[in-house]
C-alpha positions as CSV (number, residue, x, y, z in Angstrom):
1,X,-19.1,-19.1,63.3
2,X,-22.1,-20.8,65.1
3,X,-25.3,-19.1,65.8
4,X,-27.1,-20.0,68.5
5,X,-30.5,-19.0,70.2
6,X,-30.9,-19.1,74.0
7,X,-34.6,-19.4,75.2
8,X,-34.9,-19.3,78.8
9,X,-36.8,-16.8,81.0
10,X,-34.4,-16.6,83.8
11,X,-32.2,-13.6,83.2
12,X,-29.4,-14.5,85.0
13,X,-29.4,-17.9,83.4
14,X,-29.9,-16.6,80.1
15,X,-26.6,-14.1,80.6
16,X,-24.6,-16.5,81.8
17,X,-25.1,-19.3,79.5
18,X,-24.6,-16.6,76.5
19,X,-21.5,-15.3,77.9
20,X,-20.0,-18.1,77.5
21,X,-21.4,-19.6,74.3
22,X,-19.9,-16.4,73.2
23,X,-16.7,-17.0,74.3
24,X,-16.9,-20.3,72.2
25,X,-17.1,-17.7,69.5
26,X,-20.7,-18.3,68.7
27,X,-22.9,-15.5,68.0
28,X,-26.1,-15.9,70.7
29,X,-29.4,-14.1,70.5
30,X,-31.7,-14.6,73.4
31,X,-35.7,-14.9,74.0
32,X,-37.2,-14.8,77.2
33,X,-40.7,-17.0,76.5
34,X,-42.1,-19.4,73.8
35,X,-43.7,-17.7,72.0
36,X,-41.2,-15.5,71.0
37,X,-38.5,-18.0,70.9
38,X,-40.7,-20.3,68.6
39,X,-40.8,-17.2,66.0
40,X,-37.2,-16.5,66.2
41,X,-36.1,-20.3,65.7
42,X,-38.5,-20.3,62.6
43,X,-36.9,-16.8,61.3
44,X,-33.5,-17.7,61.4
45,X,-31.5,-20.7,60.9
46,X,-29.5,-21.8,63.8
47,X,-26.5,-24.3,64.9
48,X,-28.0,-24.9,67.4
49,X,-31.4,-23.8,69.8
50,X,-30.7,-24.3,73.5
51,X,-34.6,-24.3,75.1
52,X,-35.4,-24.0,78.7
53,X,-38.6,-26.7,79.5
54,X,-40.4,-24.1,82.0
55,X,-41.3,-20.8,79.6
56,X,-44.1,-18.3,80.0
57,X,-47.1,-18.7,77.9
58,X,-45.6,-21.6,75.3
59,X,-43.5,-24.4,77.5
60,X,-40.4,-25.9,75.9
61,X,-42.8,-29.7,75.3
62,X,-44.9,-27.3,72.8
63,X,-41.9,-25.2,71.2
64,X,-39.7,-28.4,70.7
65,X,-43.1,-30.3,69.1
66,X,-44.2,-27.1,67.1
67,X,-40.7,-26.6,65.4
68,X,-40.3,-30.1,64.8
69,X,-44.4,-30.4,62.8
70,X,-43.3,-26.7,61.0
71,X,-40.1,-29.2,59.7
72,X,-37.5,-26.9,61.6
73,X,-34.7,-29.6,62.3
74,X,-32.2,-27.5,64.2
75,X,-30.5,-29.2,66.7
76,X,-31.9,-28.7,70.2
77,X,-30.6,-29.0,73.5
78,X,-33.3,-28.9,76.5
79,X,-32.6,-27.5,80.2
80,X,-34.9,-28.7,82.4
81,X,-35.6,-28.3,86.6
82,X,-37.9,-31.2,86.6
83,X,-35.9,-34.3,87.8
84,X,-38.2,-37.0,86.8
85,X,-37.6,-39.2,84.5
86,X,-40.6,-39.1,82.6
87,X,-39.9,-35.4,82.0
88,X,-36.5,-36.0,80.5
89,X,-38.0,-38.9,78.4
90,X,-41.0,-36.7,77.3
91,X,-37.8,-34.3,75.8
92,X,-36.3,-36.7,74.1
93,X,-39.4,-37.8,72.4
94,X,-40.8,-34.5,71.3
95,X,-37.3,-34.2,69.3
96,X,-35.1,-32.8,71.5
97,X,-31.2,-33.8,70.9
98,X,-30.0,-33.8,74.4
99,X,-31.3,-32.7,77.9
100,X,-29.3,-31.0,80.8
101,X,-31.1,-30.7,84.3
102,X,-30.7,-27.7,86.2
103,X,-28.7,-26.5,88.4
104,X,-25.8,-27.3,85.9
105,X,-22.4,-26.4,86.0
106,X,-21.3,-23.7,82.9
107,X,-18.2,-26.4,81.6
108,X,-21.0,-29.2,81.3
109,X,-23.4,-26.9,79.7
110,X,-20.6,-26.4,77.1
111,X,-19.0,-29.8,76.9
112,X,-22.7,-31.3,75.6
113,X,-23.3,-27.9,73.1
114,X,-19.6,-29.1,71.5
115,X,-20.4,-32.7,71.9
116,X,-23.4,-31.8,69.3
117,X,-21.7,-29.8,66.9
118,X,-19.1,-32.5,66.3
119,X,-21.8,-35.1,66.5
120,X,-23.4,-33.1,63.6
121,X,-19.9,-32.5,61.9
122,X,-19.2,-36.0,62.1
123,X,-21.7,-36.9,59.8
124,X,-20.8,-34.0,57.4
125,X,-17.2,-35.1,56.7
126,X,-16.0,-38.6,54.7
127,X,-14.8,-40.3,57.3
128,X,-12.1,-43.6,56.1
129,X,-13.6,-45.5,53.6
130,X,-17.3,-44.7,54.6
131,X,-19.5,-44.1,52.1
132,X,-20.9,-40.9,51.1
133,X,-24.0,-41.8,49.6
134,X,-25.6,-44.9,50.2
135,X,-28.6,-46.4,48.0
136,X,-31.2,-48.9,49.7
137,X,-33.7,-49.5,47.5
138,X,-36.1,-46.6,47.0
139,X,-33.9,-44.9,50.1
140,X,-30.5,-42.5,49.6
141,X,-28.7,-41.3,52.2
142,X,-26.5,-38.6,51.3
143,X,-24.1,-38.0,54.0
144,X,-22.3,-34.3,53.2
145,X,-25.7,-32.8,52.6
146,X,-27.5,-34.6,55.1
147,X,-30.3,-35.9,52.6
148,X,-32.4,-38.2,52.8
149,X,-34.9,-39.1,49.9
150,X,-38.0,-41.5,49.0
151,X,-38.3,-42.1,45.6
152,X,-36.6,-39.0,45.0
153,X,-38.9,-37.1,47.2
154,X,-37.0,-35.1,50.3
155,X,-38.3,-36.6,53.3
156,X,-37.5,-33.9,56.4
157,X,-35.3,-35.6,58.9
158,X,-33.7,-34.5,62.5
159,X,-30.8,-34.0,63.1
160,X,-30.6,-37.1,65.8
161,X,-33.1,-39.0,63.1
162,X,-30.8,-38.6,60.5
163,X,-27.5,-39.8,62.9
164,X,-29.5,-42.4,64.0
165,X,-30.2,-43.7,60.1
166,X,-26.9,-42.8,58.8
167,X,-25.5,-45.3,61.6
168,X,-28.0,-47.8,61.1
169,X,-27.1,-47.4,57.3
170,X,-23.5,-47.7,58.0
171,X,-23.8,-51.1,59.1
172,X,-26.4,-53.0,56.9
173,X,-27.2,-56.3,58.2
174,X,-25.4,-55.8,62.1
175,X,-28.4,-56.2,65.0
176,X,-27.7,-53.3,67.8
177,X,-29.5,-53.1,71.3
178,X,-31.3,-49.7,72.2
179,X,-28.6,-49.5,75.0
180,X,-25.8,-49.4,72.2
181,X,-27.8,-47.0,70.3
182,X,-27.9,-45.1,72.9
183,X,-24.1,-44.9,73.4
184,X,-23.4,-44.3,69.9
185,X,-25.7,-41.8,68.6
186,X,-27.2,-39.9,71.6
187,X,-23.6,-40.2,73.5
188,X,-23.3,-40.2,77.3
189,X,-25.5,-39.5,79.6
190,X,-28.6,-41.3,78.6
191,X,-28.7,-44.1,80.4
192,X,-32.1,-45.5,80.9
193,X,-33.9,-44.2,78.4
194,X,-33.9,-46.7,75.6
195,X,-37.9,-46.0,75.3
196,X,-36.3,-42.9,73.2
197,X,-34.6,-45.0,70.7
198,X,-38.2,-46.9,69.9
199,X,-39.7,-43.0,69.6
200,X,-36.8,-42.3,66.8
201,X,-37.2,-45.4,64.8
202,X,-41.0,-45.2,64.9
203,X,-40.8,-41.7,63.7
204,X,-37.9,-42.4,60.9
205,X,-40.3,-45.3,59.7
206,X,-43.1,-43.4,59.3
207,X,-41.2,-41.2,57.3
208,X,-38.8,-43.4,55.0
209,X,-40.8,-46.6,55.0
210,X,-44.1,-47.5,52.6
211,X,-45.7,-49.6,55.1
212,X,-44.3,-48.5,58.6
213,X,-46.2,-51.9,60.2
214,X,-44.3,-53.5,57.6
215,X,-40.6,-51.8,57.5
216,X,-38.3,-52.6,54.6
217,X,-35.2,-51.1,55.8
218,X,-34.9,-50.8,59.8
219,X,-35.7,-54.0,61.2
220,X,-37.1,-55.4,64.2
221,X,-34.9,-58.3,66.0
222,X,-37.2,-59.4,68.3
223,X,-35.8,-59.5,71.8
224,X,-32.4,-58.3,70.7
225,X,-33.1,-54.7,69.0
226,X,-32.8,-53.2,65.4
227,X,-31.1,-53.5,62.1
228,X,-31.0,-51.9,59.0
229,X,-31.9,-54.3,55.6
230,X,-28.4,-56.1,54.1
231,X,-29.7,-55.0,50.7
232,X,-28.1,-51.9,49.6
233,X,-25.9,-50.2,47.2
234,X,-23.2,-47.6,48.4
């Protein structure tokens, strides 16, 4: 059963979007400002943390950043009522996995909630002759556990940062635009925002790589987009 938490001052909102999360069969506990909903993510572990932009006291910018530097890697999906781009973008940035803009219809709400979970399942399960565990260098990727290690020191990864590696690691060597990126790890709906996909790789190199000016295993195309280094065991 998946356990999510709701954080969104709007009553009304809140009720509705649990009832039918519940429905989904997912146990859903609710918190009506930041602050609170920033203690209750770091108390419990979650499937998933639905997080409404516009809170009392702590906005959803600060809780999404403040879970994300306390290394709290739950997926989260960010409502917003702000329809300008730069606030969607901002979202994504701080670490959020996916934005929906209000007013928003209940089935979209929970098509992009189960869009996530598989996304995260996805990468759980062996899928053909995909590799499990693959070895770059100084860098494993486990896949079932979602690890991801240095040296053999645990380097704290996203959810979306590690999809976003896995993929790259999946297919050493093969240059992908930020637009394809876009379709294949973030999914629909994000048209536009390829600035996103250079805030993930920046972040993931200044986790993974020695020299993040200098990056040994995703590199820069220039002009075209991204690969990850052809030199790798699996």
């Amino acid at each position: 059963m998946k356990r999510i938490l709701v954080i969104e001052d709007n009553l009304d909102i809140a009720n509705l979007v649990a009832m039918h999360l519940r429905d989904m069969g997912a146990t859903v506990d609710l918190k009506n400002n930041g602050h609170d909903g920033l203690k209750q993510a770091q108390a419990i572990e979650y499937d998933l943390v639905i997080l409404d932009l516009m809170l009392p006291g702590m906005d959803g910018l600060e809780v999404c950043t403040e879970l994300r530097k306390r290394q709290v890697y739950t997926p989260i999906l960010m409502l917003t009522a702000k329809s300008a781009e730069a606030d969607r973008v901002l979202g994504l940035d701080t670490g959020a996995d996916d934005y929906l803009s209000k007013p928003f219809s209940v089935r979209e709400l929970v098509a992009r909630v189960k869009a996530i979970f598989r996304r995260v399942e996805s990468m759980s399960v062996k899928e053909g002759v995909k590799a499990e565990v693959v070895q770059a260098g100084e860098l494993r990727i486990e896949q079932q556990t979602r690890l991801v290690k240095v040296k053999d020191r645990t380097i704290e990864v996203t959810a979306r940062e590690f999809d976003l590696l896995w993929h790259f690691a999946m297919h050493p060597g093969q240059v992908f635009t930020r637009s394809q990126l876009l379709d294949r790890v973030w999914g629909y709906g994000h048209d536009g925002y390829e600035h996103t996909v250079n805030s993930h790789i920046n972040r993931l190199r200044a986790k993974i790589e020695d020299n993040p000016t200098r990056p040994s295993y995703i590199l820069t195309v220039w002009g075209v987009g991204y690969k990850f280094s052809n030199h790798m065991d699996t």
